[in-house]
C-alpha positions as CSV (number, residue, x, y, z in Angstrom):
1,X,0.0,0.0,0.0
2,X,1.3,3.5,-0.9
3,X,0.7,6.1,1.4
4,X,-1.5,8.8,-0.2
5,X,1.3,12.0,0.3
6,X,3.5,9.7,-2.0
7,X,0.8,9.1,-4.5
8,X,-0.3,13.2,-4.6
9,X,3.4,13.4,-4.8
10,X,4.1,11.6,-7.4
11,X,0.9,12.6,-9.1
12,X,1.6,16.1,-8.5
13,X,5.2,16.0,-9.8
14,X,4.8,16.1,-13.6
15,X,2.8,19.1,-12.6
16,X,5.4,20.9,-11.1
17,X,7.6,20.3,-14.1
18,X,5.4,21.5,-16.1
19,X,5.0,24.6,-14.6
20,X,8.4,25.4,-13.9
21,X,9.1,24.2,-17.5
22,X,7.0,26.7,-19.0
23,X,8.2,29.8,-16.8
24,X,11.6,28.5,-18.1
25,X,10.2,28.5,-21.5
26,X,8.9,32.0,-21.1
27,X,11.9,33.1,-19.7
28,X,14.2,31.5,-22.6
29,X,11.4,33.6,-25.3
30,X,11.6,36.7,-23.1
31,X,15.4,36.8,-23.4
32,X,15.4,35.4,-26.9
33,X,13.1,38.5,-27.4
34,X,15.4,40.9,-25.7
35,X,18.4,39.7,-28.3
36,X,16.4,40.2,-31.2
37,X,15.3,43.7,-30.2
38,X,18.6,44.3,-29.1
39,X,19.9,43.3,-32.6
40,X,17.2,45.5,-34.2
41,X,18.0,48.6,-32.4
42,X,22.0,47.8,-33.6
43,X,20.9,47.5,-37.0
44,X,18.0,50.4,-37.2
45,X,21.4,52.4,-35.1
46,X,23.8,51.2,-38.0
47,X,21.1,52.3,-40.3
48,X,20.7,56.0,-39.0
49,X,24.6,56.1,-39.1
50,X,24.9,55.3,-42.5
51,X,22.0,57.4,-43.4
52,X,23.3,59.9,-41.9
53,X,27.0,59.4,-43.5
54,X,25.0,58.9,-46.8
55,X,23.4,62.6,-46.5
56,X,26.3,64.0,-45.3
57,X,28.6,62.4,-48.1
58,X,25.4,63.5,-50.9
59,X,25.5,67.1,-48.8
60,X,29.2,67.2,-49.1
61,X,28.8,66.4,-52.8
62,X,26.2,69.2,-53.8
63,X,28.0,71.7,-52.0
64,X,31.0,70.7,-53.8
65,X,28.9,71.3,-57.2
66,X,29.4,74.7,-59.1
67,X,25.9,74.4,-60.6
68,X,22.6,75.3,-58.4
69,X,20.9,72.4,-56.8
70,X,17.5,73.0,-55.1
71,X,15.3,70.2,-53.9
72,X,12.1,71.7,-53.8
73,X,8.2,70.4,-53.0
74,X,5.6,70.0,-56.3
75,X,4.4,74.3,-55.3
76,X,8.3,75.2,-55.2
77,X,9.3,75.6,-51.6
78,X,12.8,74.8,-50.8
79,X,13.6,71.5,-49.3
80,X,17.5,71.7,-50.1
81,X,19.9,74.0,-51.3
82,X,23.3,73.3,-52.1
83,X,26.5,75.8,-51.5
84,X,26.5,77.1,-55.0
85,X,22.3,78.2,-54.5
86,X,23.6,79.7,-51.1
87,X,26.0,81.7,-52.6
88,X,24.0,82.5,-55.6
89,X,21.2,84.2,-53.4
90,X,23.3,85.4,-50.6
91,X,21.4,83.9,-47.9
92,X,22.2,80.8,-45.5
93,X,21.1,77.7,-45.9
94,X,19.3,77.8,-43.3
95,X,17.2,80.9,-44.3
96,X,16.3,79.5,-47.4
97,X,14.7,75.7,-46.5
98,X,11.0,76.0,-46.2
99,X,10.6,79.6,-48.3
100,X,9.0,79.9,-52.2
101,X,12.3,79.9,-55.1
102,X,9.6,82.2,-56.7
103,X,10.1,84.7,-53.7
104,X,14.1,85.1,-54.2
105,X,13.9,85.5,-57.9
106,X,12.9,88.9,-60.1
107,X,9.3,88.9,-61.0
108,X,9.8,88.2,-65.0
109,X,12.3,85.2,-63.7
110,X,9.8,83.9,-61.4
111,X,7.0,83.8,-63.4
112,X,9.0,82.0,-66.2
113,X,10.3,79.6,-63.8
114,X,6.7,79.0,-61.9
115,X,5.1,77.9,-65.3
116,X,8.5,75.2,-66.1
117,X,7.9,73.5,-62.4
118,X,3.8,73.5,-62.9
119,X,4.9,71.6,-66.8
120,X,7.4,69.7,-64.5
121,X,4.8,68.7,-62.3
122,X,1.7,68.2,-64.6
123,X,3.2,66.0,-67.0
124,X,6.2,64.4,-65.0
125,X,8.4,64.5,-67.6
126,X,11.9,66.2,-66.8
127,X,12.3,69.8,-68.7
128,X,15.4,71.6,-69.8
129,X,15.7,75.1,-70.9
130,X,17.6,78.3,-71.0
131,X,17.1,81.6,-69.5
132,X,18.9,84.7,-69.1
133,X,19.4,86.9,-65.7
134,X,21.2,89.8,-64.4
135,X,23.3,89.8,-67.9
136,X,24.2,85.9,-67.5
137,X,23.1,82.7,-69.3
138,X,21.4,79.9,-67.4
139,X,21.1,76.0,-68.3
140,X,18.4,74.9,-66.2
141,X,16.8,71.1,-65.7
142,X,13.9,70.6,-63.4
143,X,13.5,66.7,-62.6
144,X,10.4,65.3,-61.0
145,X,10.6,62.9,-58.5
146,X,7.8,60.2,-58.0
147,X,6.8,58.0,-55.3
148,X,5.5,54.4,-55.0
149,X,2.3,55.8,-56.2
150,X,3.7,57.6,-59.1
151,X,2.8,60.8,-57.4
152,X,5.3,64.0,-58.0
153,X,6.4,64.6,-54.4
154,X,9.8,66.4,-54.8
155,X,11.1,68.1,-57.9
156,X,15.4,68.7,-58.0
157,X,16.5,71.7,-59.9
158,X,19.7,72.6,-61.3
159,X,21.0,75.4,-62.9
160,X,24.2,75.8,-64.9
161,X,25.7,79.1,-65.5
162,X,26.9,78.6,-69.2
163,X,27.5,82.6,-70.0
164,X,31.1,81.8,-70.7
165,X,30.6,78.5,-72.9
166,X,27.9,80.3,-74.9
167,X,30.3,83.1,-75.4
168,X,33.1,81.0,-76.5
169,X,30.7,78.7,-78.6
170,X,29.4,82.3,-80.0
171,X,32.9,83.4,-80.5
172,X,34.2,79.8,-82.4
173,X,30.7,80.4,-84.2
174,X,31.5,83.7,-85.8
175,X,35.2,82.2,-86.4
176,X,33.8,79.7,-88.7
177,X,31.3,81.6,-90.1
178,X,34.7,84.5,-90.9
179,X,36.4,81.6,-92.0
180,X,33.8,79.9,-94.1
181,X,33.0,83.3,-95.4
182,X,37.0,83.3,-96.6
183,X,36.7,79.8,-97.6
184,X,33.5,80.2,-99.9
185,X,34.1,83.8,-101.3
186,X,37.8,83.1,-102.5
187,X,38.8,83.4,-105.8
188,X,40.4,80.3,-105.1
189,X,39.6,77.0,-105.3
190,X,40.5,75.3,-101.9
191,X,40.3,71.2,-100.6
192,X,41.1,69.1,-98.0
193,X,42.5,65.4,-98.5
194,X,43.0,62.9,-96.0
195,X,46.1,60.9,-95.5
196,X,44.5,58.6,-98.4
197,X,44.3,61.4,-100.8
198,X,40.5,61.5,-100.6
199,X,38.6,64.8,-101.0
200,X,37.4,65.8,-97.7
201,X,36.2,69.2,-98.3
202,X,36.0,71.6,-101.3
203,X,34.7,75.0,-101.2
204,X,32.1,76.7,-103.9
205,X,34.5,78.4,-106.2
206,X,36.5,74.8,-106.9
207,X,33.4,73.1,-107.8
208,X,32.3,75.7,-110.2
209,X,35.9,75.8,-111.9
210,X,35.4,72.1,-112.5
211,X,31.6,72.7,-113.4
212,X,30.7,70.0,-111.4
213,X,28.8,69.9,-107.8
214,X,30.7,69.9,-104.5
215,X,29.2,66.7,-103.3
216,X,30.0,65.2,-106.6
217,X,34.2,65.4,-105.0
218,X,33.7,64.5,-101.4
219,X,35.2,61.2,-101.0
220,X,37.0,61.0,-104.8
221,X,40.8,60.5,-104.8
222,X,42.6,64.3,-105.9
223,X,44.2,62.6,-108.8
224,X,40.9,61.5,-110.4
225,X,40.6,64.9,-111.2
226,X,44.2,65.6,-113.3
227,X,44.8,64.5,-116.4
228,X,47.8,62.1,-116.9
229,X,50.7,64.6,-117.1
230,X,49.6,66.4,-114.0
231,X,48.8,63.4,-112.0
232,X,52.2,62.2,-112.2
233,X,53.7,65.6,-111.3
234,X,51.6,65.4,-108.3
235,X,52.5,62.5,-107.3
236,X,56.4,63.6,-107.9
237,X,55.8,66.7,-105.9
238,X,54.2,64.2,-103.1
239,X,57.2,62.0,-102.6
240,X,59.3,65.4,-102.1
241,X,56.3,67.1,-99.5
242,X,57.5,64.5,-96.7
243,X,60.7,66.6,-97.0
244,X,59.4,69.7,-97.9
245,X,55.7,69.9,-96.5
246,X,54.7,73.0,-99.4
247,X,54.7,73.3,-102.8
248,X,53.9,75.6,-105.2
249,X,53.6,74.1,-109.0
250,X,51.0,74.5,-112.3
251,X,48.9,71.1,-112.5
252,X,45.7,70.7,-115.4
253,X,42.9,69.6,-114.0
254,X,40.2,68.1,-116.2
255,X,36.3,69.6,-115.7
256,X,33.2,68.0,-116.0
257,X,32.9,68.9,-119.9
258,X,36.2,67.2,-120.5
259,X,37.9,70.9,-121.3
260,X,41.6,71.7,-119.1
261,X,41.6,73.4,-116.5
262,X,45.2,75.4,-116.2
263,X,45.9,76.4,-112.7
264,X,48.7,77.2,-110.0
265,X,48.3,75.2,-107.4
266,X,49.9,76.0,-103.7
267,X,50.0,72.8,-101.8
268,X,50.6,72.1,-98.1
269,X,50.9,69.1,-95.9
270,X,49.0,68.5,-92.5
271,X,50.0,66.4,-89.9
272,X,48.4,65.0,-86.8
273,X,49.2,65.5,-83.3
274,X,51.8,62.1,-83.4
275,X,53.4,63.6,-86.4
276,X,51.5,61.5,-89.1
277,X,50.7,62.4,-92.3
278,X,47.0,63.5,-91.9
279,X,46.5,64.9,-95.4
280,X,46.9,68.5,-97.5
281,X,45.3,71.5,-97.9
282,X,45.4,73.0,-101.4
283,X,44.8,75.8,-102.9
284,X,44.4,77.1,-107.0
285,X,44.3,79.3,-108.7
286,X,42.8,79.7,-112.3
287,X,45.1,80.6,-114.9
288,X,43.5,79.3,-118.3
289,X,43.3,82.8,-119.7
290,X,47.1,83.5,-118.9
291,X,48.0,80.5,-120.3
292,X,46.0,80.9,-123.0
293,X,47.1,84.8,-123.6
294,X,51.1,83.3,-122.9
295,X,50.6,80.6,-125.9
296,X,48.9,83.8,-128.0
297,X,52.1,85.5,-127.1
298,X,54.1,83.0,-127.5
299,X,52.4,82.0,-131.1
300,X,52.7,85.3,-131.9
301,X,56.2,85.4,-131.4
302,X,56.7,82.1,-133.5
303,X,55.0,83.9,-136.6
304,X,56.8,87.6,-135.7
305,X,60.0,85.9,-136.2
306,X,58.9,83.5,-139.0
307,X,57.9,86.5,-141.2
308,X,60.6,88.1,-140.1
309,X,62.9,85.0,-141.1
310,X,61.2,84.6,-144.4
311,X,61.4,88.5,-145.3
312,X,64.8,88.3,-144.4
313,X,65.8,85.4,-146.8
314,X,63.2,86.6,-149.1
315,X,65.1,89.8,-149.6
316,X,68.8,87.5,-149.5
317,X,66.9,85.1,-152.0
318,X,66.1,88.2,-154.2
319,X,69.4,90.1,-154.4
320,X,71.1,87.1,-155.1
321,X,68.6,86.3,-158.0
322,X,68.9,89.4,-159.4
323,X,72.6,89.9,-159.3
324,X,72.7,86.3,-160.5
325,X,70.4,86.9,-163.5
326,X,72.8,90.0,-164.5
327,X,75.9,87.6,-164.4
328,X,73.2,84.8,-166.3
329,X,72.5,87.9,-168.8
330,X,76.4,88.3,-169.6
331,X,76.9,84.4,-169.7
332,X,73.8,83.6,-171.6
333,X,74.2,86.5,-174.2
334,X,77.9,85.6,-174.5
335,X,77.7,82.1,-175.4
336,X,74.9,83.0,-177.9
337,X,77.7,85.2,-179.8
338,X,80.3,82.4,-179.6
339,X,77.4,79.7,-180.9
340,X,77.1,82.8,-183.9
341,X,81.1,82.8,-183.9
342,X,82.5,79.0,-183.6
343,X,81.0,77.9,-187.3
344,X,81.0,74.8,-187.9
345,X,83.5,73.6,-185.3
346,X,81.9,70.6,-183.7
347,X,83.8,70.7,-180.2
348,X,83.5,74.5,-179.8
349,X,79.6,74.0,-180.4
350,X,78.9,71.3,-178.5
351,X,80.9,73.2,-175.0
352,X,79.3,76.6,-175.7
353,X,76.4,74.1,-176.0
354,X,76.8,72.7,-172.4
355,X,77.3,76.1,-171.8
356,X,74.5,77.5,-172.4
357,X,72.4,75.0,-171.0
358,X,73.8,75.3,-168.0
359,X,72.8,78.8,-167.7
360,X,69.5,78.0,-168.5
361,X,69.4,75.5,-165.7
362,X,70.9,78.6,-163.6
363,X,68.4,81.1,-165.1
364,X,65.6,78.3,-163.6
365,X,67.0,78.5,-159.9
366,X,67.1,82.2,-160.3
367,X,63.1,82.3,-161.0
368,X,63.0,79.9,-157.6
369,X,64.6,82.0,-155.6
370,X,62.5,85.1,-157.2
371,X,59.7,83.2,-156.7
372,X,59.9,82.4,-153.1
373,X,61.3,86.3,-152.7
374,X,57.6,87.6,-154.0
375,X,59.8,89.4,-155.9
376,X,59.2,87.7,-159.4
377,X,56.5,89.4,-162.2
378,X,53.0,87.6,-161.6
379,X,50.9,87.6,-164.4
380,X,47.4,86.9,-162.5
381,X,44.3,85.3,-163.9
382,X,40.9,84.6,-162.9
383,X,41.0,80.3,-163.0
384,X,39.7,77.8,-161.2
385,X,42.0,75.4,-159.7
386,X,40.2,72.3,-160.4
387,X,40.4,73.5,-164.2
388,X,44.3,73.8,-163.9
389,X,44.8,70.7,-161.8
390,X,43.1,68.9,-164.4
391,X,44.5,70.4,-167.2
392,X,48.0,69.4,-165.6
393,X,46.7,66.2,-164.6
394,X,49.5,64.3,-167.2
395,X,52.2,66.2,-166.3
396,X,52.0,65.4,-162.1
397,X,51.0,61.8,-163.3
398,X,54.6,61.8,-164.9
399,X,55.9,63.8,-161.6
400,X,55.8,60.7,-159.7
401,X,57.7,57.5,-159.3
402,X,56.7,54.5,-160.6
403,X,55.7,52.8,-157.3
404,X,53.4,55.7,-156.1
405,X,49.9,55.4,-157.0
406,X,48.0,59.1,-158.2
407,X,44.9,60.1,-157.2
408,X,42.7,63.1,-157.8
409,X,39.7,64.3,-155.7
410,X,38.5,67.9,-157.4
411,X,35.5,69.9,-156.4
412,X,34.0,70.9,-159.1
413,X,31.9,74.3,-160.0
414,X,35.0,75.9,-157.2
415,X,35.5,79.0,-156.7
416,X,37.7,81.1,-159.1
417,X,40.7,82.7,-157.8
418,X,42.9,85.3,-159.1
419,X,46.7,83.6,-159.7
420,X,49.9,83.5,-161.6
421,X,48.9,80.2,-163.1
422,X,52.6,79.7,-164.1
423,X,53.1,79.6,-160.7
424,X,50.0,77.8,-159.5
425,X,51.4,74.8,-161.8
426,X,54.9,75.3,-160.6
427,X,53.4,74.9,-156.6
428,X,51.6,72.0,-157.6
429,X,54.6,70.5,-159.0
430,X,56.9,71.1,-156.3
431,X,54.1,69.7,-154.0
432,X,53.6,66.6,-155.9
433,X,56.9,65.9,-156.4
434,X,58.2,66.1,-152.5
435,X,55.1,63.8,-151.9
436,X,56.6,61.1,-154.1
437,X,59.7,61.3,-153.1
438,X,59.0,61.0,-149.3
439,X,57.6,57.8,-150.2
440,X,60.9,56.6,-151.6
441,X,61.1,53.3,-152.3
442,X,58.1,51.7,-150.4
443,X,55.6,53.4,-152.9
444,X,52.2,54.3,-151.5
445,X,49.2,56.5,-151.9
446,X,49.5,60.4,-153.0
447,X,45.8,62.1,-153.3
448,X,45.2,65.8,-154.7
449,X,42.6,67.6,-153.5
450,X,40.6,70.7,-153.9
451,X,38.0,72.3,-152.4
452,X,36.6,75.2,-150.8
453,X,35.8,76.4,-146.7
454,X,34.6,79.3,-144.3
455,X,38.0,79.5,-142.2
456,X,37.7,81.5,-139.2
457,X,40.2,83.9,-137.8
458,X,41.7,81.4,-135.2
459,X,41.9,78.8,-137.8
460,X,43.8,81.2,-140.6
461,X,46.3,82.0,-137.5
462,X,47.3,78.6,-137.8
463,X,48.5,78.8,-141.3
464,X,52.5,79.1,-142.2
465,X,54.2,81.8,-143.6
466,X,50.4,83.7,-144.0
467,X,49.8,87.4,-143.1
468,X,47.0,88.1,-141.0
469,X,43.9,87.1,-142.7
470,X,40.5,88.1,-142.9
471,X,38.2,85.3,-141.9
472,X,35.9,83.8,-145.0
473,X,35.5,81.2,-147.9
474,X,38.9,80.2,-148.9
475,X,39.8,77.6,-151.6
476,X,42.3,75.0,-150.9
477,X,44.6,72.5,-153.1
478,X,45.9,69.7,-151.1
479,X,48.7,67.1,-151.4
480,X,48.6,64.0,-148.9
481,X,50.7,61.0,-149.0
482,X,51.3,58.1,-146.7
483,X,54.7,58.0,-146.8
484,X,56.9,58.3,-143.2
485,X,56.0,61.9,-142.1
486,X,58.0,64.7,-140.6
487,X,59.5,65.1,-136.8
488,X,58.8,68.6,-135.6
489,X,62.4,70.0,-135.9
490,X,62.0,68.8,-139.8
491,X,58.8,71.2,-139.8
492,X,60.3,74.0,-138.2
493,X,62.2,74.2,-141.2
494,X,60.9,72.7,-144.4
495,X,60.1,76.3,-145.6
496,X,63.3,77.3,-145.4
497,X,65.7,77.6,-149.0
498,X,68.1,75.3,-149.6
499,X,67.0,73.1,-146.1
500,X,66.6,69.0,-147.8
501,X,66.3,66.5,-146.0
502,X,67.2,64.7,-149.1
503,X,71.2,64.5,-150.6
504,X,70.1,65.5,-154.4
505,X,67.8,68.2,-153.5
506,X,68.3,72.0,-153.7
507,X,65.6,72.8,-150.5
508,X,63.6,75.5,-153.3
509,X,60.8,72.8,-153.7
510,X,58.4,74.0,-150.5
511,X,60.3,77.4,-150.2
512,X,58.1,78.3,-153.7
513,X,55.1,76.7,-152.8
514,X,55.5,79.6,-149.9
515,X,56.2,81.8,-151.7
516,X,53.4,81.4,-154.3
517,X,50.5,81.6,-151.3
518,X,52.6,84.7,-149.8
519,X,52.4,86.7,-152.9
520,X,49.0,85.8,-153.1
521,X,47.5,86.5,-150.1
522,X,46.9,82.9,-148.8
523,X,48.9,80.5,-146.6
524,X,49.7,77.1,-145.8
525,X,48.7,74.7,-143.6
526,X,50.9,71.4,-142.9
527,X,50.0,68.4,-140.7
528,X,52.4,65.9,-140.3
529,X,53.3,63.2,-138.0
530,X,56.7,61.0,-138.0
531,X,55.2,57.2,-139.5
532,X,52.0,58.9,-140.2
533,X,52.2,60.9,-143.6
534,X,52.1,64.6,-144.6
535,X,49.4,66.8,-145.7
536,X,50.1,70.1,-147.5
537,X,47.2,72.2,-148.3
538,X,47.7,76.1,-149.8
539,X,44.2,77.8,-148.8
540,X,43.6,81.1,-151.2
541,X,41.4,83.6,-151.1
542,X,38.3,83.7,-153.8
543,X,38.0,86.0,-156.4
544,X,34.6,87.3,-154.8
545,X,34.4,89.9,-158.0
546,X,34.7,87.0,-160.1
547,X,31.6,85.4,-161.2
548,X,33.3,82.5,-163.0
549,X,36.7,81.4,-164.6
550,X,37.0,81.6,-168.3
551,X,38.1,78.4,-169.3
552,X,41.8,77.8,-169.9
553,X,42.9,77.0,-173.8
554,X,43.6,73.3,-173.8
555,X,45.5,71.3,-176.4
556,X,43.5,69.3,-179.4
557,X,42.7,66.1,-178.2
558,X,44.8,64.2,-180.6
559,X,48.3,65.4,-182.4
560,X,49.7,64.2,-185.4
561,X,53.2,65.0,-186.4
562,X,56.3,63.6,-188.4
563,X,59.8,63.7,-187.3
564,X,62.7,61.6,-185.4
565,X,62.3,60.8,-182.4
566,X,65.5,60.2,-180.0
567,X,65.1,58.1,-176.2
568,X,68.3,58.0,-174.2
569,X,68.4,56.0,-171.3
């Protein structure tokens, strides 16, 4: 039997833990509590701290700022003002938290600024304008700030003072515009290549010198727009640049119609700030009218002292012929007597003979050189030269060789013209004749021409040996062959008496033919090229008084004679 204490004892004993067990449990959650309010307060403490090192690091940083920074509320009272706004206003900070911006600004300011901060607000959209006060410029951006809600609940304003920017932007404004006023009114074409000789930039007056658009250049290499011979000057004077960073040199550029352009061209290098070739700036300068009036000159010149050359050996040529012909007179006239004189002595005959053949021969050169002087009698006559070609058409058939091949191409109803026909032959001859003989022995073609053209002034300029012509219809006989042609120093004097290029010839062949168009107011015009043939065409002026050539007396068409007839070989 258990005694009943032992039994409430033992009954009562899980009690008792229990109740002590749950004070100990409440205990254990009331200090478990205190730890985690304890670690709260730490971290809501650590919190603070680093709020408070966070605003005064962001204060720190505003105040550092040289622009205006205001934090205001959504109707414009100040919240935060930075060291720059203090200083801007004059007041302390402290003065200035909780008053209206509108309050410390002029009326005309405020009101400008009210209506960007009720925009700000309304739409929520962040603004940025300019303004001007008290004589300085302002950049100004007004930021709304939202909260969870999307609600506009602070509004951050800053304001730039950019019066010196705007005046140096102003001032590099007006620099370009002086410059690009410079640039685009010079008289000179001006460009920019890169280090790749690309066009980077031309102005106005380039693009109209090459009658072409300036967009059309941007991005073309430089040398597209030389011709050959320039181009590879340029890129001579190139290659020395590196050495000697500006040039100055005359280059041809090509415009848009395919006509040259001469100009002087002033070329510079530019470099980068490493030293590297970085392009050129160039400059020209259109001198296609000097050029031109300098080749004028020059051409001038070239006929000056041709006419002067030929008048010069026209009058040597002359007073040789004439004192010649008085020593031909006294030969000629002496040898007739002794003919009259030596009877019928066979050996005496035969040398006075020789004799007087000779001075024939002689009397024949004299009329040459007369000729070509302008000096000799002209009997003139109103003809048409396709009349005396072909009435002569025999005799230059037999002027040839054998291995050149005749051809005639005469304009018919031409023209009349008032000539020495003598002459005219004679020309036509001579012409013929040096033809087939600069074919030698490799034969070829020899064509005679005639016909009849308006020349203008600049073309008769081009004629040899011609005076200066009035422009109108002038008729022309021309010789082509095909034979080898003529170098330029062979031109320069195939005119000239007693120049031959060949060992049997006299040189008095062309020198007539020059003669003949001098004394008749006409010229000569000569196009040859070494391998390519010669063309030699005498241009004379029409009879315009003439209304038509009387025909020239031509021999019966068939002859009958009797006689001996003697060939020697």
């Amino acid at each position: 039997v258990i005694p009943r204490s032992e039994v409430v004892a033992v009954v009562e004993a899980p009690f008792l833990w229990l109740r002590w067990g749950a004070l100990g449990c409440f205990l254990l959650v009331i200090a478990a509590s205190a730890g985690l309010v304890a670690r709260d307060t730490m971290r809501r403490m650590k919190a603070e701290r680093a709020a408070r090192a966070s605003a005064k690091t962001t204060r720190a940083l505003l105040d550092a700022m040289t622009d205006v920074a205001l934090l205001l509320d959504p109707t414009g009272h100040i919240l935060v003002a930075n060291g720059a706004c203090v200083r801007a206003l004059g007041s302390p900070a402290s003065a200035l938290v909780g008053r209206s911006v509108f309050d410390l600004l002029p009326p005309e300011v405020a009101e400008r600024r009210r209506g960007w901060l009720s925009e700000a607000v309304g739409t929520g959209r962040a603004l940025h304008r300019e303004d001007e006060r008290a004589a300085r410029r302002f950049d100004n951006l007004i930021y709304p700030i939202r909260d969870e809600q999307g609600r506009v609940v602070r509004v951050g304003v800053f304001a730039r003072d950019i019066t010196e920017r705007r005046a140096a932007e102003q001032a590099l404004a007006q620099s370009e515009q002086r410059y690009r006023t410079i640039v685009e009114t010079a008289q000179e074409g001006i460009w920019l290549t890169d280090a790749e000789d690309r066009v980077t930039f031309v102005n106005e007056r380039l693009a109209r010198l090459l009658g072409c658009a300036a967009a059309d250049l941007i991005g073309r290499p430089l040398s597209d727009l030389l011709d050959d011979e320039a181009r590879a000057h340029l890129h001579q004077q190139a290659g020395r640049h590196r050495h000697q960073p500006s040039a100055q040199f005359e280059a041809r550029f090509r415009r848009r119609d395919g006509s040259t352009l001469w100009t002087l061209v002033s070329y510079s290098d530019r470099f980068d700030e490493a030293g590297h070739f970085a392009g050129a700036l160039g400059m020209c300068t259109d001198i296609t009218d000097r050029r031109r009036a300098e080749q004028e000159r020059q051409r001038l010149e070239q006929r000056i002292m041709q006419a002067q050359k030929v008048e010069s050996l026209g009058v040597l040529a002359g007073g040789i012929a004439h004192d010649f012909n008085n020593l031909l007179q006294a030969i000629l006239g002496h040898a007739e007597l002794a003919l009259d004189a030596a009877g019928g002595d066979a050996t005496i005959t035969a040398s006075l003979l020789e004799i007087r053949t000779a001075g024939q021969r002689a009397a024949a050169i004299s009329g040459q050189m007369l000729a070509y002087s302008g000096r000799g009698g002209l009997v003139r006559q109103i003809v048409s030269v396709t009349d005396v070609i072909n009435d002569m058409s025999q005799v230059l058939r037999l002027s040839v060789s054998r291995t050149a091949r005749l051809h005639t191409q005469l304009m018919p109803d031409l023209p009349s013209v008032r000539v020495d026909v003598n002459l005219l032959r004679q020309a036509v001859v001579n012409l013929v004749v040096n033809a087939s003989e600069a074919l030698e022995d490799r034969g070829g073609e020899i064509t005679v021409t005639t016909g009849c053209l308006s020349w203008s002034r600049a073309d008769l300029q081009e004629l040899v040996g011609a005076p200066e012509l009035p422009e109108g219809v002038y008729v022309h006989v021309e010789v082509k062959d095909t034979g080898g042609g003529m170098d330029h120093a062979v031109m320069e004097h195939m005119f000239d008496p007693f120049f031959s290029t060949k060992f049997p010839g006299r040189g008095l062949g062309l020198p007539v033919v020059q003669g003949f168009a001098r004394a008749h107011q006409g010229g000569i015009r000569v196009h040859s090229r070494h391998g390519e043939g010669t063309t030699v065409a005498v241009v004379l002026p029409i009879c315009e008084a003439c209304v038509s050539a009387p025909p020239l007396p031509r021999a019966a068409d068939e002859w009958r004679g009797s006689g001996m007839l003697l060939l020697v070989d």
